[in-house]
C-alpha positions as CSV (number, residue, x, y, z in Angstrom):
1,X,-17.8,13.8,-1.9
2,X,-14.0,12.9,-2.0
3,X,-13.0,9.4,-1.4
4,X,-12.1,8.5,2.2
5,X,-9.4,6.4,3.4
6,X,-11.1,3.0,4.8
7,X,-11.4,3.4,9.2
8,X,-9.0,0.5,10.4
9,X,-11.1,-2.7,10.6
10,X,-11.5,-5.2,13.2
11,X,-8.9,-8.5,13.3
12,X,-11.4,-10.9,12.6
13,X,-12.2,-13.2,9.5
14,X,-14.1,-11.7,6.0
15,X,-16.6,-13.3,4.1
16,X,-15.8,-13.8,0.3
17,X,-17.4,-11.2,-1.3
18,X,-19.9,-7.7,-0.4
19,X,-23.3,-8.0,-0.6
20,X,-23.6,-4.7,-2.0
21,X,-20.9,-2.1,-3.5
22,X,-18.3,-0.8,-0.7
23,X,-20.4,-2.8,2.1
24,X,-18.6,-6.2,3.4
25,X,-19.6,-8.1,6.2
26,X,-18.0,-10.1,8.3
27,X,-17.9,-13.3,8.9
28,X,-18.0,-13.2,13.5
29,X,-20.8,-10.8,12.6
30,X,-23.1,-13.3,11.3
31,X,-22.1,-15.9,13.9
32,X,-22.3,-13.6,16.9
33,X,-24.9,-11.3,15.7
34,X,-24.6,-8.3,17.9
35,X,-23.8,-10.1,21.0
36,X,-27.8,-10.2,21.8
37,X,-29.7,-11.7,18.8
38,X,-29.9,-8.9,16.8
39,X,-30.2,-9.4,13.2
40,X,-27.4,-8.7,10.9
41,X,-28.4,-6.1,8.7
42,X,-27.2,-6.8,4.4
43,X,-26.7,-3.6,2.5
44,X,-28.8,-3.5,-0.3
45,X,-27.5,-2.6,-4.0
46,X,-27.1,0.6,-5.3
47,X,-26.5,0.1,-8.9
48,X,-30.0,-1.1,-10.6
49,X,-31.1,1.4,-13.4
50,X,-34.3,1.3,-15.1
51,X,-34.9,2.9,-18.4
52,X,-38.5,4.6,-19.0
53,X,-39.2,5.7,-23.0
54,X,-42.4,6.3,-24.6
55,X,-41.8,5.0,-28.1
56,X,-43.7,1.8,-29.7
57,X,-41.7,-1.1,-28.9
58,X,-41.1,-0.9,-25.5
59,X,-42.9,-3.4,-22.9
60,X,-45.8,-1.8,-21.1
61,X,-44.6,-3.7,-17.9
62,X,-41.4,-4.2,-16.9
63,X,-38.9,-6.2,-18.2
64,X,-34.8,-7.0,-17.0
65,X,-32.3,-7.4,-19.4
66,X,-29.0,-8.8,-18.5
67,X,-26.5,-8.0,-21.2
68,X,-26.9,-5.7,-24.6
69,X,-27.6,-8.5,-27.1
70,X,-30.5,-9.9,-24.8
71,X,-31.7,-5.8,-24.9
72,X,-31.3,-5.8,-28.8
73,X,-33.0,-8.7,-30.1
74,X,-35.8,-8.0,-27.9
75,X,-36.9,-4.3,-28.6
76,X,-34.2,-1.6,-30.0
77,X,-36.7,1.1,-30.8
78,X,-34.9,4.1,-33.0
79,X,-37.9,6.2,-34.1
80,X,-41.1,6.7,-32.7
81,X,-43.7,6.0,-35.5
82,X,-44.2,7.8,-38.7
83,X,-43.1,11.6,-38.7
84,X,-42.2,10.9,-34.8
85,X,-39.1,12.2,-33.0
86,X,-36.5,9.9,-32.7
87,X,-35.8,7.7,-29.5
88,X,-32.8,7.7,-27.3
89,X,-33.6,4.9,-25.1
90,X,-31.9,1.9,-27.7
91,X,-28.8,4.5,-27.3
92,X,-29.1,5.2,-23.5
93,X,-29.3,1.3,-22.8
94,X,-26.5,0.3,-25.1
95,X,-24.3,3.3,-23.3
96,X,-25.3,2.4,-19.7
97,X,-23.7,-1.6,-20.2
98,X,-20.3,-0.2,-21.9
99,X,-20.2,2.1,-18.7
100,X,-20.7,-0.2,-16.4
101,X,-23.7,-1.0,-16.1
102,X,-25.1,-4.3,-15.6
103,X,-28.5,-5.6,-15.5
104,X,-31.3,-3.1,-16.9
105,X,-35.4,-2.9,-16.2
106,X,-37.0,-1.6,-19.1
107,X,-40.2,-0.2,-19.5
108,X,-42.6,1.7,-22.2
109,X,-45.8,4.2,-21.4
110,X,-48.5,2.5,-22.5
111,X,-50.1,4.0,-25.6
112,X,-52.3,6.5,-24.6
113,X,-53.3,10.2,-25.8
114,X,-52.0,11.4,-22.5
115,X,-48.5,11.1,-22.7
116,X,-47.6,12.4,-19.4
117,X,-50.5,10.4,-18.4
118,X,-48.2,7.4,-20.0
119,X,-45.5,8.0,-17.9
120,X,-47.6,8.3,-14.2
121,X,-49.0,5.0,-15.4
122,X,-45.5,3.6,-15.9
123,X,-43.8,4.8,-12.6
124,X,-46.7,3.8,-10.6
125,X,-45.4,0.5,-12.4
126,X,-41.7,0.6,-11.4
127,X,-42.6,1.5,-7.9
128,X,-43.5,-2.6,-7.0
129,X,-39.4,-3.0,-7.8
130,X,-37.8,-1.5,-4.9
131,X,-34.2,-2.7,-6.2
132,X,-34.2,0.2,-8.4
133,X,-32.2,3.2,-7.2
134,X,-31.3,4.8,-10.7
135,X,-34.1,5.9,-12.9
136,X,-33.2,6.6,-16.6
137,X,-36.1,8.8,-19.3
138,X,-33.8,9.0,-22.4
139,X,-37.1,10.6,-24.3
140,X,-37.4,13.0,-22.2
141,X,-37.3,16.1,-23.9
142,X,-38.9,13.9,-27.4
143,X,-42.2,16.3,-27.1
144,X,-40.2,19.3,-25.7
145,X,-43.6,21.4,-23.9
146,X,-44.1,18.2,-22.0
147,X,-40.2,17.7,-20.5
148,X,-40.9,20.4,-17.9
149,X,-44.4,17.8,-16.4
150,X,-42.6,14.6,-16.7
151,X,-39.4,15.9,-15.1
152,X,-41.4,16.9,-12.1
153,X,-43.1,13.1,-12.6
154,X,-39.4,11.6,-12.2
155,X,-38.1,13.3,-9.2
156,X,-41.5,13.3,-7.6
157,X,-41.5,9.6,-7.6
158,X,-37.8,9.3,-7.2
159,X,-38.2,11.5,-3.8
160,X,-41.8,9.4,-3.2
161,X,-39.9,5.6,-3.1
162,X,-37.1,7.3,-1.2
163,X,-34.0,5.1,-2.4
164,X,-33.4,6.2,-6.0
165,X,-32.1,9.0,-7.8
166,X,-33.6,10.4,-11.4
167,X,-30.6,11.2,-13.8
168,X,-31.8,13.5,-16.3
169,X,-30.7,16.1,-19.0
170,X,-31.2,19.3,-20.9
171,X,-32.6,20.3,-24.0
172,X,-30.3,19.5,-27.4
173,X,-28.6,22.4,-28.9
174,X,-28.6,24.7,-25.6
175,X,-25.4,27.1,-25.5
176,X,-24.0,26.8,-21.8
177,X,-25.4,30.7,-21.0
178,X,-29.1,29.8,-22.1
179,X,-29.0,25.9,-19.9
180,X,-30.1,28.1,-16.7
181,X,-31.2,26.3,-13.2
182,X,-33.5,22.9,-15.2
183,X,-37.2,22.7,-14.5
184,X,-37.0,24.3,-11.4
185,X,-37.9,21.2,-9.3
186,X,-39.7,22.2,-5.6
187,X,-37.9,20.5,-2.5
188,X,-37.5,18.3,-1.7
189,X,-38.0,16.6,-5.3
190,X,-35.2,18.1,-6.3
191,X,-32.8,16.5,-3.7
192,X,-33.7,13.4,-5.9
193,X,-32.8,14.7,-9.3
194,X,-29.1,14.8,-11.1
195,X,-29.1,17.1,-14.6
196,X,-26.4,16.2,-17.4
197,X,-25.1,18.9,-19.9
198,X,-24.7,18.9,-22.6
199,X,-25.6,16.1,-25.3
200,X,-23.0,13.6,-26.8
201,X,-21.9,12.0,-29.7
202,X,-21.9,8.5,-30.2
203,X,-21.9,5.4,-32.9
204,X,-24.5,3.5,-34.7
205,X,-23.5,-0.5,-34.7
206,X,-22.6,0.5,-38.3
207,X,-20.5,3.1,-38.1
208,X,-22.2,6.2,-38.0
209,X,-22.8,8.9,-35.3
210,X,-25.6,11.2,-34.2
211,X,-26.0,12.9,-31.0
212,X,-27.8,11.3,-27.8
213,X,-28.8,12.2,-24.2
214,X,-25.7,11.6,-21.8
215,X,-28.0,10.3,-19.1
216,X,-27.7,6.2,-19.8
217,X,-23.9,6.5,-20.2
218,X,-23.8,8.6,-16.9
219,X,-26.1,5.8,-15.5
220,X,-23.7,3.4,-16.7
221,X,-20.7,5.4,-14.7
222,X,-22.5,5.5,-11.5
223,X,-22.8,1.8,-11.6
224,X,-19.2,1.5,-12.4
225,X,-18.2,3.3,-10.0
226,X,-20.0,2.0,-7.2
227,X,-18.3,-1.4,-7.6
228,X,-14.6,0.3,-8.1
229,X,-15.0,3.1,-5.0
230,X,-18.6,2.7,-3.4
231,X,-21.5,4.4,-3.5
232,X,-20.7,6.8,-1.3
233,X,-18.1,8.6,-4.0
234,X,-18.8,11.1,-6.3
235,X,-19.9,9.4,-9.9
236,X,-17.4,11.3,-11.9
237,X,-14.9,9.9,-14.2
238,X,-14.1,9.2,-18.3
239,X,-17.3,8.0,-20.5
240,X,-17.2,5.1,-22.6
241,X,-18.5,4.9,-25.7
242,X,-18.6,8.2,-26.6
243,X,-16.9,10.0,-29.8
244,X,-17.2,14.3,-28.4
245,X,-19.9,16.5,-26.7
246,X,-22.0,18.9,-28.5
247,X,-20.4,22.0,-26.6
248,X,-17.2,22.4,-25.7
249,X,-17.2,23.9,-21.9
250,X,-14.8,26.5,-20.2
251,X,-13.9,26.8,-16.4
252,X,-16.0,29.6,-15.8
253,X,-19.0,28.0,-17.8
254,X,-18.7,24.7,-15.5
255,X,-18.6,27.0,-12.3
256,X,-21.7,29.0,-13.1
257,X,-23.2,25.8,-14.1
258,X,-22.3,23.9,-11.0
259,X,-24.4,26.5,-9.1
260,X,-27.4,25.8,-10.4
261,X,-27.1,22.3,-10.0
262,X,-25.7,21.5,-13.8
263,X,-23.5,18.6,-13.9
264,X,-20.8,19.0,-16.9
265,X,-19.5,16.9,-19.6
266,X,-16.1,18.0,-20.3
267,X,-13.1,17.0,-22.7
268,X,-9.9,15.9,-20.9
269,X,-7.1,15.1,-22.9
270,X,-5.8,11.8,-22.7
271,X,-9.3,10.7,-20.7
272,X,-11.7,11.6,-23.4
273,X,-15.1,13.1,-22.1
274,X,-15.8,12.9,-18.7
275,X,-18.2,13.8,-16.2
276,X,-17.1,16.6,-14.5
277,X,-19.2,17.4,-11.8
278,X,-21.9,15.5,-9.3
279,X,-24.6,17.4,-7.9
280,X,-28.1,17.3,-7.6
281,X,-30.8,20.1,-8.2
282,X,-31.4,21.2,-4.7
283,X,-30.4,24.3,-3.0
284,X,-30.1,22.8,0.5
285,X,-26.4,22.5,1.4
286,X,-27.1,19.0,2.8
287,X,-28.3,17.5,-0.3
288,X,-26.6,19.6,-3.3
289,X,-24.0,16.5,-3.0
290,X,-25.0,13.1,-5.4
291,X,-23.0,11.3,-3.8
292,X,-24.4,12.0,-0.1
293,X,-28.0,11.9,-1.7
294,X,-27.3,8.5,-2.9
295,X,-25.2,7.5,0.7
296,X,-28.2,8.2,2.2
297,X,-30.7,6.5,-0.2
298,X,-29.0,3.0,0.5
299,X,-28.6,4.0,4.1
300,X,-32.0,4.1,4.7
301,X,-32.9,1.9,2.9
302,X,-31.5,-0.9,3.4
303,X,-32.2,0.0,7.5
304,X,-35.5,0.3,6.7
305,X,-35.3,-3.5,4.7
306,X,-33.3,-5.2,7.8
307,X,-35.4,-3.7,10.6
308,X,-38.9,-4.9,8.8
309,X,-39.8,-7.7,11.3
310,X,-40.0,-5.2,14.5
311,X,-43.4,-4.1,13.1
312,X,-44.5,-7.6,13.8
313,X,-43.3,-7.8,17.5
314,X,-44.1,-6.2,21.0
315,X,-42.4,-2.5,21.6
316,X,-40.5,-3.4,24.2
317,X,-37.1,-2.2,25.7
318,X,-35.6,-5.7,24.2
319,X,-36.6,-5.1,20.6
320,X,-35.6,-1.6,20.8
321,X,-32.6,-2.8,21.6
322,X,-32.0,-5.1,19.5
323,X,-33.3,-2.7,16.6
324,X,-30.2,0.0,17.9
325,X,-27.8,-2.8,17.7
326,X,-28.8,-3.7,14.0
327,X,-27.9,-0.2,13.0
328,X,-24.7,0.4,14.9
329,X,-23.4,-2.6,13.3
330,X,-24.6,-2.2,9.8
331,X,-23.7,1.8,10.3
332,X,-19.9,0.6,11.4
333,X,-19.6,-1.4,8.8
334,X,-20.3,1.9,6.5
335,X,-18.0,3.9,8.7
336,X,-15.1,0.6,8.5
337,X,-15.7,1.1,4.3
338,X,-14.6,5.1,4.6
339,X,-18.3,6.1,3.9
340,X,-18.6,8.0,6.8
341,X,-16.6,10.7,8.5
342,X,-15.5,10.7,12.0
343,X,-12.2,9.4,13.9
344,X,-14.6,7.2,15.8
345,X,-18.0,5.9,15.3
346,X,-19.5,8.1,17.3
347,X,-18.4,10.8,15.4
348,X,-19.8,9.3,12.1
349,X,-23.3,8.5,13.1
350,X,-25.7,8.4,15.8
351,X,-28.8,5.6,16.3
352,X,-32.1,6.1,18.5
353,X,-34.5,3.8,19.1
354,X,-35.6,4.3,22.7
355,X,-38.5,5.3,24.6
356,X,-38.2,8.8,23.9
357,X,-38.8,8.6,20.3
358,X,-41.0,5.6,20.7
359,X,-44.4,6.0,22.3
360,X,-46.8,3.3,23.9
361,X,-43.2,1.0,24.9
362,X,-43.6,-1.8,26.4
363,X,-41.0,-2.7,29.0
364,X,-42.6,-5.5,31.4
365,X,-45.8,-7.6,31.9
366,X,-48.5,-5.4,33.6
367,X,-46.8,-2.3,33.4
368,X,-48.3,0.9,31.5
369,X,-47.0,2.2,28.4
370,X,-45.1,5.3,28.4
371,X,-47.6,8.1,27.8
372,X,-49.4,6.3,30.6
373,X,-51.9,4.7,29.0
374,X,-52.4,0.9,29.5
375,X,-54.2,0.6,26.1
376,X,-56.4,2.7,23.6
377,X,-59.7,2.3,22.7
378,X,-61.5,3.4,20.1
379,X,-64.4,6.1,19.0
380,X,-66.8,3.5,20.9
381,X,-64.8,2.7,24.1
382,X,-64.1,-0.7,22.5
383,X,-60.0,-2.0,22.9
384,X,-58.5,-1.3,19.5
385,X,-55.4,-3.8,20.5
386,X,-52.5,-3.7,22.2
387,X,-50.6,-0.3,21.2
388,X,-47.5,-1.6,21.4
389,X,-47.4,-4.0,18.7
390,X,-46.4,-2.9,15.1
391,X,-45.2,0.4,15.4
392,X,-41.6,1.3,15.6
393,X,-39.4,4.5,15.2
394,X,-35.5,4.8,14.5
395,X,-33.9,7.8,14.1
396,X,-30.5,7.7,12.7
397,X,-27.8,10.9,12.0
398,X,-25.0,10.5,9.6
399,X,-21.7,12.8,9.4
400,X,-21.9,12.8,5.8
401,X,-19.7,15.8,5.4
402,X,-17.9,16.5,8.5
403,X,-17.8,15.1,12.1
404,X,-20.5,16.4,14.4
405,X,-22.3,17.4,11.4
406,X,-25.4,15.1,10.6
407,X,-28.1,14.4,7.7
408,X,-31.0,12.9,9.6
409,X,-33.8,10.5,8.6
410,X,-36.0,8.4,10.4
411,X,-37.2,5.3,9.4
412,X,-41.3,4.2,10.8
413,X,-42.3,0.7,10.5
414,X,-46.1,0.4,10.6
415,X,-47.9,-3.2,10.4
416,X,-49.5,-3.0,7.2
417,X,-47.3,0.1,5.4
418,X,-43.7,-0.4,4.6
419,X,-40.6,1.9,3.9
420,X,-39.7,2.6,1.1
C-alpha cells in the first residue's frame, strides 16, 4: 500500500506524542470525549515481535528483552546440541534491534520428543501476550520435513489471536524457479503469513559471516517503519546489518515470485539489500496486501480493546451509541493519519452498532427487546437473565484500497470471552 498524504486535521491542540505508530490523539478529544461520554479509544502498538526457536537455551516461558546486550548475556544459543543444526534465532534477534526493532519476547519449545508438539505448547504460551502483533520462528526450517507442520502452526495461531502477522521464510539454497507458492497455507491462515526469499549474509561479533534467515531483520524493518510512516505502509525498504543475499534476483524472477505471495530481497545500488516487495500468502485480493492485513490487525484490535466494557452494560440505544461514537472517532483519527482512503470520512469507513445488527436491545424501561421477546428462559422455563446484558456487536468497513471499496470485520463482545 503506497503512502497517503495525511487528510487535513482539525484546528485544535495535540497531545505530545502517539500512543501508537501513525495514531495521535488529540488533546479536545480526551476533554470532550465524543460530545456524549463516549470513551476515547488509544491505538494499540503495532510493532512487538516475539521470536519462537527450539534450540536448548531458550526460556520455556516467555521472556522480554529490551536492548541486544540484555538478549546476549542472557541466552545466545548458536547450535542446537551435539551433531544438531545450527540456530538462527541469536542472529534473527540481533538483526531485528539494528532494523528497528525494539523490545523482543523470547521464547523456547520446551524439550520434548515432539517437536512440533514443542512449538503448539509454546504458542499456546504467547497467546496470554496480546501486545504481540509480529511473530518471528528463525528455526524454522532446522528439521526441514517438519517446516511444512509448524508453518501451518504459525499462521494458524497468527489468524487464531487475530492481531498479528507470522513473518516467515524459505528453505536455504532454493534457486528462485524451484521457491514455488510456500506451504500452501489454507484461508484464511494464509492472510496472516508474510514469506521472505531468499537467505542473507551476515556477521559474527568477530568478524566472520555465514548465511541466516531474513525474517528477524525483516521484523526489525517492519518496526522501523511503523514509527517513520505508520503501520498502515508497505514494510519495504534497505536492511541493516546485512553483507549480500544468497541469490541474486531479476525483474521477471521478483514478478513471478510476487504472484505467489514471495516477498524479495533484492540488491539496490547505493541502498544495499532491500526488501522489495510486501505481500502476504493469500489469494484473496483483499488480503494479498501486508500492509492492509496489518491496517486491519491494529484496527480491530485495538476497537475490540477500547469497546471492552459494553459487555458489562445494558444493550441499550445509549451504549450503542456511545459504542458508534468510540469508533468514528478512533476511525477519523486513522483517516486524519492518511491510513484510510476517502475525500471524506464517509468514504473511508463505515461503523454499525444499532439494533439491526444487535439483537435483544434494550431501548427503555418495560419495553420488549427487539425480536420481541421480553426475556429468555432456559431448557426448564427458568429466566436465564436479562438478554440484554453482555452481548454487543460492531460492524466496521474500511476503504483500505479505494473509496467505496471496504474490508469488513466485526468485533463481538461476550461477558466472559474476549476479542482477540
Amino acid at each position: 500500500m503506497s503512502p497517503q498524504q495525511p487528510n487535513p486535521p482539525r484546528t485544535i491542540s495535540t497531545t505530545n506524542g502517539p500512543f501508537g505508530p501513525g495514531i495521535h490523539l488529540r488533546e479536545a478529544d480526551d476533554i470532550r470525549g465524543t460530545g456524549l461520554g463516549a470513551p476515547v479509544i488509544r491505538g494499540l502498538h503495532t510493532s512487538v515481535a516475539a521470536f519462537v526457536g527450539d534450540a536448548p537455551g531458550l526460556p520455556d516461558k516467555p521472556a522480554f528483552v529490551r536492548h541486544p546486550q540484555e538478549f546476549i548475556e542472557a541466552f545466545a544459543p548458536r547450535r542446537g546440541g551435539d551433531g544438531a543444526a545450527r540456530s538462527y534465532v541469536h542472529d534473527a534477534v540481533l538483526g531485528h534491534f539494528r532494523n528497528g526493532g525494539g523490545g523482543a519476547w523470547i521464547l523456547g519449545t520446551t524439550a520434548e520428543e515432539d517437536r512440533v508438539g514443542g512449538y503448539r505448547a509454546a504458542l499456546a504460551r504467547l497467546e496470554r501476550l496480546p501486545e504481540v502483533t509480529l511473530v518471528v520462528a528463525p528455526d524454522l526450517w532446522r528439521v526441514e520435513e517438519e517446516a511444512q507442520r509448524v508453518a501451518e502452526l504459525l499462521a494458524g495461531h497468527c489468524r487464531r489471536v487475530g492481531n498479528r502477522v507470522a513473518l516467515l521464510h524459505t528453505r536455504a539454497g532454493l534457486a528462485p524457479a524451484d521457491v514455488g507458492r510456500p506451504f500452501e497455507l489454507p484461508e484464511p491462515d494464509a492472510q496472516f503469513a508474510a514469506v521472505h526469499y531468499p537467505w542473507i549474509t551476515v556477521t559474527e561479533p568477530g568478524g566472520s559471516e555465514h548465511v541466516a534467515p531474513p525474517s528477524g531483520h525483516v521484523a526489525g524493518l517492519c518496526c522501523r517503519v511503523d514509527v517513520e510512516r505508520g503501520a498502515y505502509t508497505a514494510p519495504v525498504g534497505p536492511l541493516v546489518g546485512v553483507v549480500q543475499h544468497e541469490r541474486n534476483v531479476s525483474d521477471e524472477e521478483q514478478e513471478a515470485l510476487g504472484d505467489v505471495g514471495v516477498n524479495c530481497l533484492r540488491f539496490v545500488p547505493g541502498q544495499g539489500i532491500r526488501v522489495a516487495g510486501a505481500r502476504t500468502l493469500s489469494a484473496e485480493a483483499d488480503w494479498t496486501d501486508l500492509a492492509v492485513r496489518r491496517l486491519v490487525n491494529h484496527a480491530r484490535a485495538s476497537l475490540a480493546q477500547g469497546t471492552w466494557w459494553a459487555a458489562f452494560e445494558t444493550n441499550s440505544a445509549h451504549l450503542r451509541s456511545l459504542v458508534r461514537q468510540s469508533a468514528v472517532m478512533f476511525l477519523k483519527g486513522l483517516w486524519r493519519q492518511g491510513a484510510l482512503r476517502g475525500e471524506t470520512a464517509d468514504e473511508a469507513f463505515h461503523v454499525v452498532c444499532d439494533e439491526t445488527n444487535n439483537s435483544y436491545a434494550y431501548d427503555a424501561p418495560g419495553t420488549s427487546a427487539t425480536n420481541g421477546a421480553s426475556g429468555v428462559s432456559g431448557a426448564n422455563g427458568a429466566d436465564i437473565g436479562d438478554p440484554t446484558r453482555g452481548r454487543v456487536v460492531l460492524d466496521v468497513g474500511l476503504a483500505t484500497r479505494r473509496p467505496g471499496e471496504f474490508v469488513t470485520f466485526r468485533i463481538l463482545h461476550e461477558a466472559g470471552h474476549r476479542n482477540p
